[in-house]
Structure formats: C-alpha cells, structure tokens
C-alpha positions as CSV (number, residue, x, y, z in Angstrom):
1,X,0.0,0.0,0.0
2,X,1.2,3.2,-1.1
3,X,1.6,6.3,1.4
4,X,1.8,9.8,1.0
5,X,4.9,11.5,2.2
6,X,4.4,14.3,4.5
7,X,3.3,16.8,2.6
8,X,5.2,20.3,3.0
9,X,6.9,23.4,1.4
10,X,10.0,21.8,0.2
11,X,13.2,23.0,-2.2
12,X,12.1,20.7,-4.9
13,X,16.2,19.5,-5.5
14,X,16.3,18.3,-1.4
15,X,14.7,14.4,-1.8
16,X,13.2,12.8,1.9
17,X,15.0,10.2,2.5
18,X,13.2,6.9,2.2
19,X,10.5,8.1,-0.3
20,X,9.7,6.3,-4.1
21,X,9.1,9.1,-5.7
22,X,8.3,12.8,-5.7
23,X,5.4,14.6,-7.6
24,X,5.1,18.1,-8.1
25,X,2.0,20.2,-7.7
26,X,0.4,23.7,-7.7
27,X,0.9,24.9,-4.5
28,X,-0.1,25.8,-1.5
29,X,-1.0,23.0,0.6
30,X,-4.9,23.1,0.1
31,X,-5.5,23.2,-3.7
32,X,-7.3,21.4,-5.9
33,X,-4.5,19.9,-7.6
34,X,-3.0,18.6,-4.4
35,X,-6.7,17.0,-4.2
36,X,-5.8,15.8,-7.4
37,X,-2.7,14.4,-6.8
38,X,-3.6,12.3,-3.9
39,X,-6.6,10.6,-5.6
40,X,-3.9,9.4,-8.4
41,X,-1.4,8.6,-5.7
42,X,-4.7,6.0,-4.3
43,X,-5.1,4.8,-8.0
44,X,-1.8,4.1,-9.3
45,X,-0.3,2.6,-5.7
46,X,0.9,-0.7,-6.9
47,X,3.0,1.0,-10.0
48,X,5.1,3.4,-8.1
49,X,8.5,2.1,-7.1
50,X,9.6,2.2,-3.4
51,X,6.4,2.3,-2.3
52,X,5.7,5.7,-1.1
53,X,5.0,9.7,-3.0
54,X,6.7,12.9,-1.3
55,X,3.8,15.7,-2.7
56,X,6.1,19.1,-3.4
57,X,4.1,22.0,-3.6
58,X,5.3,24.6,-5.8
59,X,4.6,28.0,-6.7
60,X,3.4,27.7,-10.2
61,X,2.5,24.9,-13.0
62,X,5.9,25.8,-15.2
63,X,8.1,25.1,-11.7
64,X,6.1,21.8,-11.6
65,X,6.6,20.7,-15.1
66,X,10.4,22.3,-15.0
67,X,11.0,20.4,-11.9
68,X,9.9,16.9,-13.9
69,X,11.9,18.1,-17.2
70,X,15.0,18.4,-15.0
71,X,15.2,15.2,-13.2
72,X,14.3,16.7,-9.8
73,X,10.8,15.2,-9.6
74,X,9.9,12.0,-11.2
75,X,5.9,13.4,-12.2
76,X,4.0,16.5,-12.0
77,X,0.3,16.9,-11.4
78,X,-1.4,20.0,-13.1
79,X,-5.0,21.4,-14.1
80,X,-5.7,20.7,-18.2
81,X,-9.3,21.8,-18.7
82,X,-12.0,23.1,-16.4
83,X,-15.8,22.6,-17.6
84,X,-16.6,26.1,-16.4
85,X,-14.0,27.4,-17.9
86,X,-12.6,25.3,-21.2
87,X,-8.4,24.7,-21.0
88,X,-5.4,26.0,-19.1
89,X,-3.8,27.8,-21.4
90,X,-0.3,27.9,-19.6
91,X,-0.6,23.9,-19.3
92,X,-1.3,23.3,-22.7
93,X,1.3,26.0,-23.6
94,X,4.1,23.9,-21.8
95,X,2.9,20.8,-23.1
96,X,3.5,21.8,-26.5
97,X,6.4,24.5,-26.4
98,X,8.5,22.8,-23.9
99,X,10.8,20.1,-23.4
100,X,8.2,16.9,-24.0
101,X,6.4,15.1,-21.3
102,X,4.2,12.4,-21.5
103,X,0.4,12.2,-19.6
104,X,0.5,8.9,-18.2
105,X,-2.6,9.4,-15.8
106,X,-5.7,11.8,-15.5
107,X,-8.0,12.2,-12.7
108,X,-11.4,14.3,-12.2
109,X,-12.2,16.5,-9.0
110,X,-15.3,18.0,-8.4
111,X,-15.0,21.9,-8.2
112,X,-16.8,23.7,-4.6
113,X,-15.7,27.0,-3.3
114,X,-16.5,28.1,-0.3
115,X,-15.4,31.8,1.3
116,X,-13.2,31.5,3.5
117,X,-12.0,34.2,5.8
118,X,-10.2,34.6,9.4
119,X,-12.6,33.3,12.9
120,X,-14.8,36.8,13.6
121,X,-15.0,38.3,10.4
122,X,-18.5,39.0,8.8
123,X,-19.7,39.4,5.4
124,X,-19.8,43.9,6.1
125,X,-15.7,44.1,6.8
126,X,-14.5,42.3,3.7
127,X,-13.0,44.6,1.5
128,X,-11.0,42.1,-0.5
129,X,-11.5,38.3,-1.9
130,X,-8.5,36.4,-3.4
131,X,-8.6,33.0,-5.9
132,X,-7.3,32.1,-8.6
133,X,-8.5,33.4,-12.3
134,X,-10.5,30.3,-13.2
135,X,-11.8,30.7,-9.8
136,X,-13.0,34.1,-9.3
137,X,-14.6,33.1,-13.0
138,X,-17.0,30.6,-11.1
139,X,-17.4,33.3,-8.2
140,X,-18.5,36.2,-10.4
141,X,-22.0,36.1,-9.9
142,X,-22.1,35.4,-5.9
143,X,-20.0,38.5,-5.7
144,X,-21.7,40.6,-7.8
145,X,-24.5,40.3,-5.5
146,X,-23.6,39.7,-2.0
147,X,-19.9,41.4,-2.1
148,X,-20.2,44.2,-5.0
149,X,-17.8,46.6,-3.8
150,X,-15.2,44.3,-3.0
151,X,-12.1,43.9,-5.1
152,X,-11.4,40.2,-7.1
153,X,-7.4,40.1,-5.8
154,X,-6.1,37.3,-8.6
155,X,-3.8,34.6,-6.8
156,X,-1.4,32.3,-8.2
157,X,-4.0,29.6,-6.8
158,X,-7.0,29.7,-4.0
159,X,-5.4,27.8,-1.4
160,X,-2.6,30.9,-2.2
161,X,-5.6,33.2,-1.4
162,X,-6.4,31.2,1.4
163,X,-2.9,31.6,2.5
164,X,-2.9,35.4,2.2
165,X,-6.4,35.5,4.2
166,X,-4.3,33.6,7.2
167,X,-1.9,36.1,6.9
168,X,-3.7,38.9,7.0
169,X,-2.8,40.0,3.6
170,X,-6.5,39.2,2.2
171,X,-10.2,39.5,3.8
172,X,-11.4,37.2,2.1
173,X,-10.7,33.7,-0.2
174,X,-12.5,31.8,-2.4
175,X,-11.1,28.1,-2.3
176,X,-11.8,24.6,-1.4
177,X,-13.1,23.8,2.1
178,X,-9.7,21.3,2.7
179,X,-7.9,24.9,2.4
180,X,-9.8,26.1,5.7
181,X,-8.4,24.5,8.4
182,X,-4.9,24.1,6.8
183,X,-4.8,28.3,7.3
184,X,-6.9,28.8,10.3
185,X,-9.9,30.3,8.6
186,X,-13.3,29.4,8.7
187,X,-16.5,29.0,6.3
188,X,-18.5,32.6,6.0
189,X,-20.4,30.8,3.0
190,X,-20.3,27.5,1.4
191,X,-20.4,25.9,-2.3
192,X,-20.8,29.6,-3.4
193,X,-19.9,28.4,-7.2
194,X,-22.0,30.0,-10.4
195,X,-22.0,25.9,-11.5
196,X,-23.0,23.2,-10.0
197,X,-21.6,20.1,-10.5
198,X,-17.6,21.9,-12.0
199,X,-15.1,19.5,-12.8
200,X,-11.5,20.0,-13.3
201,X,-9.3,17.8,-15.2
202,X,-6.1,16.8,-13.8
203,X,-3.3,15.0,-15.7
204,X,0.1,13.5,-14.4
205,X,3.1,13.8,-16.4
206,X,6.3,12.3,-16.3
207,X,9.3,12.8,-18.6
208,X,8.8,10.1,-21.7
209,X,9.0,6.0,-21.5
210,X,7.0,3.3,-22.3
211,X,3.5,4.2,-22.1
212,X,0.9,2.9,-19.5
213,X,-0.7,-0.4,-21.0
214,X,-4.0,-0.3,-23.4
215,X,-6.7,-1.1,-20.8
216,X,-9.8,-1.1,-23.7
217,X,-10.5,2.5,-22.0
218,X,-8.1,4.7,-23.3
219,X,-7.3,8.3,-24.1
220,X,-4.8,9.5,-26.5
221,X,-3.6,13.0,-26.8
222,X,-1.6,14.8,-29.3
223,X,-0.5,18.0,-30.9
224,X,-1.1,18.7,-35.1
225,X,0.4,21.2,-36.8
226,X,-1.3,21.5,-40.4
227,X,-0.3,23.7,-43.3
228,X,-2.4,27.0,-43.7
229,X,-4.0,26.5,-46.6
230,X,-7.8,25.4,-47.3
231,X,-8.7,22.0,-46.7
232,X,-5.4,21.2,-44.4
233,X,-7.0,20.5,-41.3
234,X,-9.8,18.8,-42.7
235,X,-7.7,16.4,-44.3
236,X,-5.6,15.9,-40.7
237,X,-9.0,15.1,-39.6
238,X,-10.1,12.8,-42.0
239,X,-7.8,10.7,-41.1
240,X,-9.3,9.8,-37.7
241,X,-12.4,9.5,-39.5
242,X,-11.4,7.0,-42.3
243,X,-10.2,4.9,-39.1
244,X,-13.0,5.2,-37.0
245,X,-11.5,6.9,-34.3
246,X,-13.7,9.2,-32.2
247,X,-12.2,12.7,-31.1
248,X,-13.3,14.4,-27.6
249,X,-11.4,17.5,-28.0
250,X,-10.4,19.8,-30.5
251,X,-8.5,23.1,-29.4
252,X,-5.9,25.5,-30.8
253,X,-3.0,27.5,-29.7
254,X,-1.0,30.3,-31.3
255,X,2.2,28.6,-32.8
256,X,4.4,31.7,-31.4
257,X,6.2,31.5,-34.7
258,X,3.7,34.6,-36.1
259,X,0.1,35.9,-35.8
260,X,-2.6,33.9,-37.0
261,X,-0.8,30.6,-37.3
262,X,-2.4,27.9,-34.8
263,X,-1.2,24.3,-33.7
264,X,-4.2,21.8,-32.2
265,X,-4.7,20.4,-29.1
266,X,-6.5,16.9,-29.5
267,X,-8.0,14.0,-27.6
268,X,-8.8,10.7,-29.4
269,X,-10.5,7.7,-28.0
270,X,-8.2,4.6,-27.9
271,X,-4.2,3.9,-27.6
272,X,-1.3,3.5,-29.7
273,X,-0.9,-0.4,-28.8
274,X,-4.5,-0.7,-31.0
275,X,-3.7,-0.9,-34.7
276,X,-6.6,2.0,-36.1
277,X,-4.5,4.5,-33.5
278,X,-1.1,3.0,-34.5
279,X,-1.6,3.8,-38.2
280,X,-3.4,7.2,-37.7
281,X,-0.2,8.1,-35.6
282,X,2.1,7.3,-38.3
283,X,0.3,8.9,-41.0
284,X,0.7,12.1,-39.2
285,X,3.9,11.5,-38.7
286,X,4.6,10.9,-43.0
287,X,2.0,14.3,-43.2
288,X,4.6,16.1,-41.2
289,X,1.4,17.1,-39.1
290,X,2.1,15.2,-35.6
291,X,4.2,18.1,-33.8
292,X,4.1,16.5,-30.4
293,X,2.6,13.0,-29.3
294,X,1.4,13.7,-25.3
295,X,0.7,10.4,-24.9
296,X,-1.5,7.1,-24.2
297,X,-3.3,6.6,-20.8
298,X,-6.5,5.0,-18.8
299,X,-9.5,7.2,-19.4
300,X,-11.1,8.0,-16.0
301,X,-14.5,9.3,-16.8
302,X,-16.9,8.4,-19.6
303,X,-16.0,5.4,-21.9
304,X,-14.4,5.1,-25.6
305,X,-16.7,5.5,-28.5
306,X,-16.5,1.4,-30.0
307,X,-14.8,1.4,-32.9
308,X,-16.5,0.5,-36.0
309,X,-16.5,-2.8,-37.0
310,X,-14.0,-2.3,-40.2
311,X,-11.7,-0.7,-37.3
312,X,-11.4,-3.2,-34.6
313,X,-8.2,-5.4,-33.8
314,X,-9.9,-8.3,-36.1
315,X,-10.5,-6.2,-38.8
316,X,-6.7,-5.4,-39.3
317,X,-5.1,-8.4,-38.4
318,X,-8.1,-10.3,-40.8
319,X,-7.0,-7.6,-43.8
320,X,-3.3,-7.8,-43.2
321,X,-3.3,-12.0,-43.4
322,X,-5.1,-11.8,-46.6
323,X,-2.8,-9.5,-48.3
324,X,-0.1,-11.8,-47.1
325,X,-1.9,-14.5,-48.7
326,X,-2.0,-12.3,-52.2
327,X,1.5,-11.8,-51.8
328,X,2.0,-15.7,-51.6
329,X,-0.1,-15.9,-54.7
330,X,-3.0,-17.0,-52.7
331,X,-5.8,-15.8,-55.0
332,X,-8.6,-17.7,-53.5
C-alpha cells in the first residue's frame, strides 16, 4: 500500500530520504490539484517504485513541469481543462512548447468553493477576496450580488488566497473547504460556485517511456500542426475518420512563430498499442502534421466510442493475413 509522504513546502532538489518518488504540484498545501494528486497517488499505488510519493508544492505549473523536465521530480500533477471554464492555457502551452512530457494518468475533482476568511470576520468588513482566475470566474456572480464593492485580488492559486487571508494580507478567499483548516480560517459561505456540478481535469506527467498499458479504455492526446492553406486540417482530420476513431477534443493555440498561425490540441478515444491509433499516428507522422505525441493513458471518466467494426483489432489483423496471402499468390 502506497503512502503519502508528508506533505510540506520543500526545495524541490532536497529528496526525503526513504521516499519512491516525488510529484510536483500547484501549491499551496490546500489546492485542488493537491486534491488531485492524492486521488492518483490512491489509483496508481501498486505501480510506483519504493512504495511511497513525497507531494512538493510549488509556486506555479511551469516550476512543476520544469521540476519533472529536470530530473528533480519523477511526475507532476497540473489542471488541463476546467468545464466552467474550457483549457489551461499555460498547461497546454508547456505541453507543447516545452521540453516533452508524457500524460500517463488523469483524474477528475469536483470543483466547490467556499469563502473563507479569518474566525470573527463578517460578510460587512470584507473589502477584499483572493482566488485564482478560473476561480474568481465561477465566483462572479455570488460576488456581484452579495460582495459588490469588493475587489477580485487574482492569486497564483485559491489555497494561495487562502494563505494570504491567514496572513492577513486578504479579507477574504474563495477556495476549497480542505484549504480552511490548513490556514486557520473558517467557512462565512459554502459551495458559493456559479456551476453546480464543476469539474477540473487533472493530468500526471512524467518525462517520456513506455506508455501505461492499453486497458480497452483509453485516451490518446496529441498536438497537429497542419499547413495553412484550405482543406489542411480537414484532411488531418479525415484521417481519424477513415479509421473510425472518435475525437473528444479539439483546441488551438498560437504557434508563437507569427500571428494567425495555430497548432491543435486533440484528444482521441483509444491507444497506440491498437492498430486503427497506430496507423493514424504514423500517418501524421509521414504528413509532417504530428508536432508532439502527449501520450496514451486510462481514461477516468466516460467510456471510448466502440470502434466501427472495419476498425477493430480483427478487422486489421483479418486484412493484413489476406494480403499476405495475395502476396504468396493466394488468389482464392
């Protein structure tokens, strides 16, 4: 059974002795992500060596991910796409301008803010609420109406607000409910989210291997870069389609080589080990349009579009014995 480390403010390049392995993750102690982090720490157990995870908050998702790239933590847990609202644009920014990592895990956490603010304070004397962007964008509305002369203070993440309410620094945070007793503050209001029911994706990435196994149940994620010209995504695209491989997500980025030119985020039901994924991969890759291949892993919600029956596993090994049998100058 795997254990979580003590979790605390460390220098990411100072390892505890004794401890598997160490994953990165948006800190403060007290975030979502950390929430994150320990539900895949539950999951994957039996797969991480030594037995045991050291969680490292840091102060931002590109220390995280730099902290993985340079050898000084073997996997970083960081926020890919809300449902409120849509990606992360510095996560998907890294993924796909930086030195490559591979998602080898994802995990779902159910999104509830709650004010929090220090013992004796009332609703009158705050002057000042702190979260994170994505979070103040769920909190919009509850502010407008119950707090509308306060000011929206933008944190590097709410259980940062939180921290700054402990200090002093801030009336008021918006943040998860773990965040309150970790700083000493209390619940003014609860689940005061403009959406019920918000999700947050999380993924885990680790510097690139082998990927997890096909489990039947699998996402793959990549990055295309197509040609700007009419028709050149379409026919990217049309190559998932000829193979009967369902997409789930479809976004772009700026390049950063010059305005108006894009690369695309995608999600594809399946994994590389299955033979339709295999051979849409490596037509990109003779396109020229695969930029970056993120990587094959368990989905954790929902389940995989089936692949249509001239797709499945049968289907290519039946098509590739029979043109081995025309090669033989088997005609019948």
């Amino acid at each position: 059974m795997v254990r979580v480390a003590g979790v605390h403010d460390v220098e990411v390049g100072e390892m505890s002795s004794g401890v598997g392995e160490r994953w990165t993750y948006l800190g403060p102690q007290g975030t979502f992500t950390e929430q994150a982090a320990r539900l895949l720490v539950d999951r994957l157990c039996a797969d991480i060596p030594g037995g045991t995870v050291e969680l490292a908050p840091v102060a931002g998702v590109s220390a995280a991910l730099g902290a993985v790239r340079s050898g000084a933590a073997d996997a970083a847990c960081v926020a890919l796409e809300s449902s409120v609202e849509g990606a992360v644009p510095l996560t998907q920014d890294e993924l796909t301008h930086g030195d490559p990592l591979m998602i080898t895990a994802e995990a779902y956490v159910p999104i509830t803010f709650d004010l929090l603010v220090r013992p004796g304070t009332d609703l009158a004397s705050i002057r000042t609420v702190g979260a994170h962007p994505h979070g103040h964008a769920q909190i919009r509305e509850w502010l407008a109406t119950n707090l509308p002369d306060a000011e929206a203070v933008m944190a590097a993440s709410n259980a940062a607000a939180a921290e700054s309410v402990g200090n002093g620094e801030l009336d008021a945070a918006a943040a998860a409910p773990v965040a309150g007793p970790r700083y000493g503050l209390v619940t003014l209001a609860g689940d005061i989210g403009e959406i019920r029911d918000a999700v947050t994706r999380f993924v885990l990435l680790r510097r690139p291997g082998p990927p997890p196994p096909a489990t039947g149940n699998d996402r793959t994620s990549l990055v295309l870069s197509v040609g700007n010209h009419p028709g050149s995504l379409l026919a990217v695209l049309g190559e998932f389609a000829s193979r009967g491989i369902n997409l789930t997500r479809l976004e772009s980025r700026p390049a950063r080589s010059k305005l108006g030119v894009y690369v695309f985020l995608v999600d594809a039901d399946g994994h590389l080990a299955e033979p339709a994924m295999a051979e849409v991969l490596s037509t990109l890759v003779r396109r020229s349009a695969l930029l970056r291949l993120l990587g094959s892993y368990p989905r954790i919600e929902g389940i995989n579009v089936p692949l249509p029956e001239f797709a499945t596993d049968r289907a290519y090994r039946d098509a590739a014995d029979q043109v081995i049998r025309w090669q033989r100058g088997e005609w019948g």
